[in-house]
C-alpha positions as CSV (number, residue, x, y, z in Angstrom):
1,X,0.0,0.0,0.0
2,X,1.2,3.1,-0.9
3,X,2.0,6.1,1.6
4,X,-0.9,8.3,1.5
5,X,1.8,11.0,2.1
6,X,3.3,10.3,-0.6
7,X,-0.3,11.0,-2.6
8,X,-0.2,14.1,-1.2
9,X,2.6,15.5,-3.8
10,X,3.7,19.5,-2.4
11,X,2.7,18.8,1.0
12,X,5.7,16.3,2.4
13,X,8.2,18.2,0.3
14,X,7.0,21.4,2.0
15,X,6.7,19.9,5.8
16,X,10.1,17.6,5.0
17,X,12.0,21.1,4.6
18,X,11.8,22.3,8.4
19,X,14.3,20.7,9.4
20,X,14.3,22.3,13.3
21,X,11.7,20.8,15.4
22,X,9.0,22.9,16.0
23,X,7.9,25.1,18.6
24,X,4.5,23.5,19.0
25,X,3.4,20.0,18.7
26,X,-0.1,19.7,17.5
27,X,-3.0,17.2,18.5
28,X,-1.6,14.4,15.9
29,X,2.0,14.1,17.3
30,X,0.9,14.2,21.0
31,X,-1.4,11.3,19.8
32,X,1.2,9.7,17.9
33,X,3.6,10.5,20.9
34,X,1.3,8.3,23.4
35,X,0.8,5.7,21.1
36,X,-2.6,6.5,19.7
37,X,-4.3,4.5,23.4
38,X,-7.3,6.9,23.0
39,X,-8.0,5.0,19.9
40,X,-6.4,1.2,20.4
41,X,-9.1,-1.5,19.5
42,X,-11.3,1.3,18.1
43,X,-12.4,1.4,14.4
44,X,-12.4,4.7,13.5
45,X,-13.2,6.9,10.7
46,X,-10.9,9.7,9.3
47,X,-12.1,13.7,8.4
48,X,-8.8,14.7,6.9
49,X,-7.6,16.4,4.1
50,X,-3.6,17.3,2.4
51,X,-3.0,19.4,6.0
52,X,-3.2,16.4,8.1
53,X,0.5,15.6,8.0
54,X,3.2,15.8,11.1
55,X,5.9,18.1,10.7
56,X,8.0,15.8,9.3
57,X,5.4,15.0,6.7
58,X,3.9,11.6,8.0
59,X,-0.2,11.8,6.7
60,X,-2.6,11.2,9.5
61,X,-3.6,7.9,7.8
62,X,-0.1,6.5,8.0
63,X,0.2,7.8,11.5
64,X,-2.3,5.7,12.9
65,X,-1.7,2.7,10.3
66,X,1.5,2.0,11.7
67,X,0.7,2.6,15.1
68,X,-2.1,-0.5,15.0
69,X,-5.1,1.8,14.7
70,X,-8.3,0.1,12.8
71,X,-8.6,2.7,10.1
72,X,-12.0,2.4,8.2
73,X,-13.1,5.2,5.8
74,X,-12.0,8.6,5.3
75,X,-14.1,11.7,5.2
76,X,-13.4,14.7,2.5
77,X,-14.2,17.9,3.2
78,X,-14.5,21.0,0.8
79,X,-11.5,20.8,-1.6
80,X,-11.2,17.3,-0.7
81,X,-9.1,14.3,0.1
82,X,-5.7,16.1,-1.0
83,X,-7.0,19.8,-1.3
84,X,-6.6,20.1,-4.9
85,X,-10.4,20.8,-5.8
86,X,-11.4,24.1,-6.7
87,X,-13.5,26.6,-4.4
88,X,-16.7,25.1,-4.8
89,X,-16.0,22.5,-6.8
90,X,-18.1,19.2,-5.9
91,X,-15.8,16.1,-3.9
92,X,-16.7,12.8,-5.1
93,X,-17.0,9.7,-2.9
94,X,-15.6,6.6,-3.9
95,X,-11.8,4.6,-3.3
96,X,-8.8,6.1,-2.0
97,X,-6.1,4.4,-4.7
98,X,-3.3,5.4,-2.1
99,X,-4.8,4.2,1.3
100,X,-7.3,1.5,-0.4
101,X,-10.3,2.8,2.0
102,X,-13.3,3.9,1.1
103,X,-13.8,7.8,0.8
104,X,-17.4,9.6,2.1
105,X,-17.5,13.2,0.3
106,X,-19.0,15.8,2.8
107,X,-19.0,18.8,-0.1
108,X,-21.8,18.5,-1.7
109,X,-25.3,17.0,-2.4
110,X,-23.9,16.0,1.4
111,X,-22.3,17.6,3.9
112,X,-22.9,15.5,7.0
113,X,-21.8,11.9,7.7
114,X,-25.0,9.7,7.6
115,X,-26.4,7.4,10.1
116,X,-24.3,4.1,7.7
117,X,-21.5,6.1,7.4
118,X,-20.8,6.1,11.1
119,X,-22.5,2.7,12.4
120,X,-19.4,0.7,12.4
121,X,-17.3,2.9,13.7
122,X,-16.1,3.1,17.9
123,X,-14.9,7.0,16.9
124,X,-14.9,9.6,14.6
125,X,-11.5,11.4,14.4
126,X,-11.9,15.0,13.3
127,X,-8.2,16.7,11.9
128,X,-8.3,19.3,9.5
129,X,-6.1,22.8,9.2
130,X,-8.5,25.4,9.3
131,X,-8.5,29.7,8.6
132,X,-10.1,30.8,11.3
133,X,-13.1,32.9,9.8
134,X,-16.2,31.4,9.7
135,X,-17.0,31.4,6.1
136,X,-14.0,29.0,5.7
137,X,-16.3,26.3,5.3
138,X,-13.7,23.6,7.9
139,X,-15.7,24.8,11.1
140,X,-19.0,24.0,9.5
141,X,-18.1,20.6,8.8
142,X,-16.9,20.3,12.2
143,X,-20.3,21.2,13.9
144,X,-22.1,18.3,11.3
145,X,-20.0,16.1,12.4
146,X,-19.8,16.4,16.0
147,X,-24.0,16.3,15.4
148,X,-23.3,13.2,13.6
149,X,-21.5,11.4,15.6
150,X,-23.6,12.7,18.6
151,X,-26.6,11.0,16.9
152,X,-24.3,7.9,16.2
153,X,-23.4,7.4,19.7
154,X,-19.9,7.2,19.1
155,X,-17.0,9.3,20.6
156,X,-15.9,12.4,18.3
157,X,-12.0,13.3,18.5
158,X,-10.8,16.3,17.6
159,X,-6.8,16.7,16.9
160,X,-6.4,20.4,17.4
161,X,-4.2,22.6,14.9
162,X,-3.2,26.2,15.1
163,X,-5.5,29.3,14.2
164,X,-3.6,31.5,11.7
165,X,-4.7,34.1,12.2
166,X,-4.2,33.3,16.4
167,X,-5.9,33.4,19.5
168,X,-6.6,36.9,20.6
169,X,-8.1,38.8,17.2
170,X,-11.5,38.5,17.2
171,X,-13.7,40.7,15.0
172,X,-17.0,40.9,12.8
173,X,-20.5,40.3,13.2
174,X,-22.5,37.0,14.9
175,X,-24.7,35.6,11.6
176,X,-28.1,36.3,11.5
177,X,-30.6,34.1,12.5
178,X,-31.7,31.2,10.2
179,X,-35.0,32.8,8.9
180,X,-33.1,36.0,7.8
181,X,-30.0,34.2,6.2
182,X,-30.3,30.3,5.4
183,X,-28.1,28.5,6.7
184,X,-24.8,26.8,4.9
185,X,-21.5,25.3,5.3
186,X,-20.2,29.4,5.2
187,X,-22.5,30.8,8.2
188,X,-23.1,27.6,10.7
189,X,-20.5,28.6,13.7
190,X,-21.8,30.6,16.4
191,X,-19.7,33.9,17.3
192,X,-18.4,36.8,15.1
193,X,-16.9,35.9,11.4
194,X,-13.1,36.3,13.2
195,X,-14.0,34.0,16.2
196,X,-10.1,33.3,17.8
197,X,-10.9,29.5,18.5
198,X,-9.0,26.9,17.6
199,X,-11.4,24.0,15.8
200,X,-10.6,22.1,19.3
201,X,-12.0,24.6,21.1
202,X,-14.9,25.6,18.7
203,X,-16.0,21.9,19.3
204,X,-16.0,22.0,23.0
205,X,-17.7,25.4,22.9
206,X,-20.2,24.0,20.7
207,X,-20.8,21.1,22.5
208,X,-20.8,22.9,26.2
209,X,-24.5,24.6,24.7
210,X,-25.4,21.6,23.4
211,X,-28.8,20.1,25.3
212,X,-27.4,15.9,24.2
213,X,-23.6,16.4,24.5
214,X,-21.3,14.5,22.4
215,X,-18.6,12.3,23.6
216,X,-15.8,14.8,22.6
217,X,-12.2,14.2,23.3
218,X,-10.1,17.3,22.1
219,X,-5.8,16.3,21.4
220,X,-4.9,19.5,22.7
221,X,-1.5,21.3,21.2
222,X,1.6,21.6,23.1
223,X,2.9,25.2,23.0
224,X,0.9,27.1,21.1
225,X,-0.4,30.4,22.4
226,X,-3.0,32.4,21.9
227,X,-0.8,35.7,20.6
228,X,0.7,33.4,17.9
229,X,0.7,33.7,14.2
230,X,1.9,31.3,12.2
231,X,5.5,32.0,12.0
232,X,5.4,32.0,15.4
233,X,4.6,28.0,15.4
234,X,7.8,27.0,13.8
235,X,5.6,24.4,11.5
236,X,5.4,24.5,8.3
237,X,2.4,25.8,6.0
238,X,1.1,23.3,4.2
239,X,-2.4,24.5,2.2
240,X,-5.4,23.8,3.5
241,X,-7.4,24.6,0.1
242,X,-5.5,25.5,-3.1
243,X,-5.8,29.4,-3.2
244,X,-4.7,29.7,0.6
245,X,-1.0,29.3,0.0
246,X,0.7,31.1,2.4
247,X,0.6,32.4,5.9
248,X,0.3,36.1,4.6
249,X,-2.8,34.8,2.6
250,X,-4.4,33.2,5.5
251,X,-4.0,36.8,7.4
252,X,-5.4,38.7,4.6
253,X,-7.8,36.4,3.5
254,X,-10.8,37.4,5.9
255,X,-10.9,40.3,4.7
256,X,-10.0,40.3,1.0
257,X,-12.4,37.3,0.4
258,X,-15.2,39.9,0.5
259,X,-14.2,40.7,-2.6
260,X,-15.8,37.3,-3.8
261,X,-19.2,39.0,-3.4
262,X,-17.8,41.9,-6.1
263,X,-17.1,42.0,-9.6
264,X,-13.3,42.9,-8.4
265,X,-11.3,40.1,-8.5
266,X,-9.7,38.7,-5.6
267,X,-6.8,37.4,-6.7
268,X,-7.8,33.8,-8.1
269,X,-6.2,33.0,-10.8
270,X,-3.2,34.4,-9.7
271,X,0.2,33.8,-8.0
272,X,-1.3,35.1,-5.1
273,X,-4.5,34.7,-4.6
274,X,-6.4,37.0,-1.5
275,X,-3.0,39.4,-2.2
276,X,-4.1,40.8,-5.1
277,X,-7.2,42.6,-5.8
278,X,-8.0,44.6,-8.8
279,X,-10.8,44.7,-12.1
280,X,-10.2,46.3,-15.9
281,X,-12.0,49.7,-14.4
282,X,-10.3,50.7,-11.1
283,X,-8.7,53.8,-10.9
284,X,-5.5,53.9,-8.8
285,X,-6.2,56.7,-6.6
286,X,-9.4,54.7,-5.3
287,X,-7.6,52.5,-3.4
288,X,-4.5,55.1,-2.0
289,X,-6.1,56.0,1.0
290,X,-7.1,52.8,2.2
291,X,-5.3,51.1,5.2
292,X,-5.8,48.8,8.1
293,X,-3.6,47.9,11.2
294,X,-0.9,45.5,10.1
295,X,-1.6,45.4,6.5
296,X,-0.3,48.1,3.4
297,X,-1.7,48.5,0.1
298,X,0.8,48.8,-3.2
299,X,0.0,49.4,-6.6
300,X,-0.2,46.4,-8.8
301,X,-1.3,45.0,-12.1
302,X,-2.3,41.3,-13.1
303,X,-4.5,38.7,-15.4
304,X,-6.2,35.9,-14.0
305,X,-5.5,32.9,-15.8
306,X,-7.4,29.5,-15.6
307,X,-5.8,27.0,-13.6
308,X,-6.8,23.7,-11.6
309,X,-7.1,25.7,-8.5
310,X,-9.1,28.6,-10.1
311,X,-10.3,26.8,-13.5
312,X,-12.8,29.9,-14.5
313,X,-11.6,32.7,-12.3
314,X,-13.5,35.8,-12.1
315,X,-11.9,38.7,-15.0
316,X,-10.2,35.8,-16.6
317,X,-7.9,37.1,-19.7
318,X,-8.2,40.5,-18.4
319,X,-5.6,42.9,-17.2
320,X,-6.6,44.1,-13.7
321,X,-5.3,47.6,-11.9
322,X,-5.5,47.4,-8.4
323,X,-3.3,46.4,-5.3
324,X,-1.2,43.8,-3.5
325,X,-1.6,43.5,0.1
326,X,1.6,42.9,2.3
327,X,1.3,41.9,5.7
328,X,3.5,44.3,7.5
329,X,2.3,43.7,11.1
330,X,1.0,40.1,11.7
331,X,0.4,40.7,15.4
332,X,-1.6,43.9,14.8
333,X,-3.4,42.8,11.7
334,X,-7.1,43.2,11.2
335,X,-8.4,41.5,8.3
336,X,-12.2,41.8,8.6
337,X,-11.5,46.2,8.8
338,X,-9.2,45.8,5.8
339,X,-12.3,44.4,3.8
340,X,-14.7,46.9,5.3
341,X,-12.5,49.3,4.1
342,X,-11.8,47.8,0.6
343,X,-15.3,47.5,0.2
344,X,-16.5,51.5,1.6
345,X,-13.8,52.9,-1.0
346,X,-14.6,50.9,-3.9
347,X,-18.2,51.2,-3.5
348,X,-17.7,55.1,-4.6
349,X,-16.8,53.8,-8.1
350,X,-19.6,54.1,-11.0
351,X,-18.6,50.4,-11.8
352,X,-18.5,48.4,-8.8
353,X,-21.5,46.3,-8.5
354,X,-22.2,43.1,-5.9
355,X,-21.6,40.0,-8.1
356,X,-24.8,38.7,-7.0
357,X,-28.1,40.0,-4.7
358,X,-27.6,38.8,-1.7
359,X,-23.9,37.7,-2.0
360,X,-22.3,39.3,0.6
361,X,-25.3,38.6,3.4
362,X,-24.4,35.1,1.8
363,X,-20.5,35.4,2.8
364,X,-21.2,37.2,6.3
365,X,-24.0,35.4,7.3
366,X,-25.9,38.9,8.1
367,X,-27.7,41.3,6.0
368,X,-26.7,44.2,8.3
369,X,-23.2,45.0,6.9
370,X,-24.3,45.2,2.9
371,X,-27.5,47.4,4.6
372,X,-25.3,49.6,6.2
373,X,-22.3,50.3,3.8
374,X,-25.4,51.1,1.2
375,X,-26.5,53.6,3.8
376,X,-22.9,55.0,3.6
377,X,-22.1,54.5,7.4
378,X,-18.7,54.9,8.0
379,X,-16.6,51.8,8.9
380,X,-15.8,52.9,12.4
381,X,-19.8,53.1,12.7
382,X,-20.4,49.0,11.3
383,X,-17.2,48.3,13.5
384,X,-18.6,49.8,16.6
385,X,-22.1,48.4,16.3
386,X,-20.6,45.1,16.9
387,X,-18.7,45.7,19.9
388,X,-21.1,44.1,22.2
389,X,-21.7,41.5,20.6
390,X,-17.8,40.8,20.3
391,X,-17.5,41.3,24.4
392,X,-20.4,38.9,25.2
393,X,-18.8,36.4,22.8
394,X,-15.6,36.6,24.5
395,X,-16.9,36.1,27.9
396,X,-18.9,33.1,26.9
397,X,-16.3,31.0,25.4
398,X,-13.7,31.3,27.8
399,X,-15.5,27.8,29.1
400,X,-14.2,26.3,25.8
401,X,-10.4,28.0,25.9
402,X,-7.4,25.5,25.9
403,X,-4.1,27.6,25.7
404,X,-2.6,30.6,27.4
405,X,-1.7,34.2,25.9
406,X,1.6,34.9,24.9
407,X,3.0,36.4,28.3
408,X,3.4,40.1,27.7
């Protein structure tokens, strides 16, 4: 049987490079480290995806394989087994040809594990790399399966992974509720868009509400703090989805992924996607005033190009004026104000238009934010209205915290 590491193509070449041992061990190496005995004589089933490597490059799969673990399917998220699919872009069940196990899509016509997908298994082991904003679709499929497995009766284990964009940052609105804005795999976790968990701790705040609690075990990290970025982690990036390619991506992408809801690109197609921004029509001086903390704008011209990452990317063939964002500050960086703010100044240009109606209550999970930037409120106005909503959030989910801030 073939590696599934090996499958995985950029990801062990990438993880293989860091040669130093990192600064923080996440929840598959303390797992591996104790020899998997939260899952001996346990047939489990695998949510994992290209990201679910150790830091030397060893795929979850082949983790537990050779530690004796009863393996029995694998669960695909969004973008799917390896993290090559497109934005969007459907994930097919079927056979693994690496691993030889049977492979449940949950992107889709289904995005929840099923009653037979789940009753032969002892445990459900939940380890994906996530982006830490809530439209990044990772936290959703968490929640269905920890109601899954809830339902099932079987134990749900998290393995816990950094938040890129860290611990402490928290900003944007709570969703709506369901009768206002539908819900979907972008809008289903509770809190504002930048929530600060880590997908461990999102489950055990979840699961604290719930009225039938699940039987949630949560690998917690060793050494990671809640002031980290990513550099900060010594571990290598390794994409979680194919646009997301970087840590300076992951920083800016709250915030430049508004764009999606635009007819501005946001950077698909490119060498750097949600780092470039642009369309045919915008004038330079639209953008020279704009700024957030820890981020600059500079000038900058591209053409999306079809690729298996961004196959039809929006303004494809067409040279774009617009800007490159650099991550100057990753501690102070807010990446939810730098949309805000992209979006107030384009907004005063005759040709911006929403790609769709509806599209960005869609991506925020609220109608209030498209309301109020067509009012013209300023952004310190939209910021401010969600201040008390951001100070209840983070009194409630201190029951659900696992790690300490960085001392000061």
């Amino acid at each position: 049987m073939v590696p599934l590491a090996c499958a995985l193509a950029a990801a062990p070449a990438q993880a293989a490079s860091g040669a130093a041992r990192p600064k923080v061990e996440v929840g598959l190496e303390r797992l591996a480290a104790g020899g998997a005995a939260a899952l001996r004589g346990k047939r489990v089933g695998l949510v994992v995806h290209a990201a679910s490597v150790t830091a030397d490059g060893r795929h979850h799969v082949d983790v537990l394989r050779d530690l004796g673990v009863k393996v029995v399917r694998l669960f695909a998220p969004e973008h799917g087994l390896r993290s090559r699919a497109a934005a969007g872009e459907s994930v097919d069940s079927g056979m693994d040809a690496a691993s030889g196990l049977p492979v449940v899509s949950l992107y889709g016509a289904k995005t929840k594990p099923a009653l037979h997908d789940l009753q032969d298994l002892d445990a459900l082991v939940f380890d994906l790399q996530d982006a830490g904003v809530r439209f990044y679709t990772y936290a959703s499929t968490l929640l269905l399966c920890l109601e899954a497995a809830t339902e099932a009766g079987i134990e749900f284990v998290v393995l816990d992974r950094p938040n890129p964009l860290g611990g402490e940052e928290v900003e944007g609105p709570p969703a709506d509720p369901r009768e206002q804005v539908p819900a979907s795999l972008v809008n289903r976790t509770p809190g504002p868009l930048v929530h600060g968990l880590t997908l461990g701790e999102m489950a055990r705040y979840v699961n604290a509400g719930a009225v039938r609690k699940a039987k949630l075990t949560v690998i917690a990290m060793r050494g990671w703090q809640r002031g980290m970025r990513w550099p900060d982690t010594g571990r290598p990036w390794i994409a979680p989805s194919p646009n997301l390619r970087t840590p300076e991506a992951a920083l800016a992408y709250p915030g430049v992924c508004l764009l999606e809801a635009t007819n501005l690109s946001e950077g698909r197609g490119t060498e750097a996607p949600f780092l470039l921004l642009g369309a045919p029509w915008l004038k330079p001086e639209t953008l020279a005033g704009v700024s957030a903390p820890g981020f600059t704008l500079e000038p900058a011209r591209f053409t999306p190009a079809a690729s298996t990452a961004a196959p039809n990317p929006k303004l494809l063939g067409e040279e774009c004026r617009g800007a490159r964002v650099r991550v100057v500050d990753p501690r102070a960086a807010r990446p939810y104000e730098l949309g805000l703010r992209l979006l107030a100044a384009l907004r005063r240009e005759p040709e911006f238009r929403w790609s769709r109606e509806g599209a960005l209550d869609w991506l925020l999970g609220t109608r209030r934010v498209r309301e109020a930037l067509e009012r013209g409120d300023s952004v310190e106005a939209i910021l401010k209205a969600d201040g008390p909503a951001l100070q209840a959030f983070r009194k409630d989910r201190a029951v659900a915290l696992l790690y300490a801030q960085r001392p000061k």
